[in-house]
C-alpha positions as CSV (number, residue, x, y, z in Angstrom):
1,X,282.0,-142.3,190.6
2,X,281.6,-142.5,186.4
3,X,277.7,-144.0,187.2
4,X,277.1,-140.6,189.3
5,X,278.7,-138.5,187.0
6,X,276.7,-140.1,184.2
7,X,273.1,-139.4,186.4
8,X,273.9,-136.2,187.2
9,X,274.7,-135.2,183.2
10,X,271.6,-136.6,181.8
11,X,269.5,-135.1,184.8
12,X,271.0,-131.6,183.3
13,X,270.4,-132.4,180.3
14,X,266.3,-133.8,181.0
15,X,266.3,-130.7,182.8
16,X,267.9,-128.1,179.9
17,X,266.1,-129.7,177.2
18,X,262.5,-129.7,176.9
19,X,262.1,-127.5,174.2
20,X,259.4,-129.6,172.2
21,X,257.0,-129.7,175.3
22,X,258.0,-126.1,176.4
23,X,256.9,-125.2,172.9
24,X,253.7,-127.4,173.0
25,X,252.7,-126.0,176.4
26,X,253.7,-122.3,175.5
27,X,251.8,-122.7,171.5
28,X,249.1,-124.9,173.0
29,X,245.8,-122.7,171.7
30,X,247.7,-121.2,168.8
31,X,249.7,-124.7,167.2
32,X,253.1,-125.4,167.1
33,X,254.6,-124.7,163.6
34,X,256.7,-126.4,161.6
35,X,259.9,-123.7,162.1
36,X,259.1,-123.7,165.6
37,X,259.1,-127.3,165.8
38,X,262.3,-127.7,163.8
39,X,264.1,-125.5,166.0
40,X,262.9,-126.7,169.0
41,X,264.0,-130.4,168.1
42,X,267.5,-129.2,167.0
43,X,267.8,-126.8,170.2
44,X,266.9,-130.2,172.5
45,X,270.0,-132.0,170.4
46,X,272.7,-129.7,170.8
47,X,271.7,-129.1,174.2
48,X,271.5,-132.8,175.3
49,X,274.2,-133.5,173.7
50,X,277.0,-131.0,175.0
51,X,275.4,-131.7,178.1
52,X,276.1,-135.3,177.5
53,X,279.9,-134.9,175.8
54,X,280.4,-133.4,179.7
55,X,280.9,-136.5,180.5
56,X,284.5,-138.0,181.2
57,X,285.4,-140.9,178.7
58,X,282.0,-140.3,176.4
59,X,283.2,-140.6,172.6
60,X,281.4,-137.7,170.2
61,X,279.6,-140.8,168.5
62,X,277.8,-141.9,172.2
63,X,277.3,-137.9,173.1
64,X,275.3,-137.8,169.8
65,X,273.7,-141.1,171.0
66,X,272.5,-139.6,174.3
67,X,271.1,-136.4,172.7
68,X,268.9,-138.6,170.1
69,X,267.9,-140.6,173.2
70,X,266.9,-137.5,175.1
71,X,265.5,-135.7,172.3
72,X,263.1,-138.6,171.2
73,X,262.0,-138.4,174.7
74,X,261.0,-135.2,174.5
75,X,259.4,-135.3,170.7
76,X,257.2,-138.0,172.3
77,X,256.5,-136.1,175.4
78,X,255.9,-133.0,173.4
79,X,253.9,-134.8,170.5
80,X,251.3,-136.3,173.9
81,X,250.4,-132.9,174.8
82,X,249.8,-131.4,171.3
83,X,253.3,-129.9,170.2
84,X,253.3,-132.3,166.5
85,X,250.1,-130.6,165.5
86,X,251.8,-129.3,162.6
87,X,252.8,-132.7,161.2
88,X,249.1,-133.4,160.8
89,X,247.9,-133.1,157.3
C-alpha cells in the first residue's frame, strides 16, 4: 500500500511541477530570463515537495529530498529544450 501511495505522490508531483520546461516551451522565441527561471525552479521545489511531504511516514529532510530529485529533473528537461538560455554568457 506505502509503494502505491509513494507512485501515486510523485506522479502528482511530475505532473504539478514542470515549471522550468512550461517556461522554456512558453519563452521559447523570446528566452527565458533569469527571474523567470528563478522562480520557476523554486515554484517546481515547493510544489514537489508538499506534494511529496503527502506522503505517510516521509520525514521533512526526505520530502526536501524528493523535491530536489524532481526539480533536477525538470531543470534538465527544461535546460534540453532551451529554458537555461539565460545562463549562457
Amino acid at each position: 500500500m506505502n509503494r502505491a501511495i509513494f507512485a501515486l505522490a510523485l506522479a502528482l508531483a511530475l505532473a504539478l511541477s514542470g515549471c522550468v520546461t512550461t517556461a522554456g516551451v512558453v519563452k521559447r522565441d523570446e528566452g527565458v530570463g533569469l527571474p523567470l527561471l528563478g522562480g520557476a525552479v523554486a515554484a517546481d521545489l515547493v510544489v514537489s515537495s508538499l506534494a511529496a511531504s503527502q506522503i505517510q511516514g516521509y520525514s521533512t529532510g526526505a520530502s526536501l529530498a524528493t523535491g530536489l530529485a524532481v526539480t533536477a529533473v525538470d531543470v534538465a528537461i527544461g535546460c534540453l529544450i532551451g529554458a537555461c538560455s539565460a545562463l549562457r554568457p
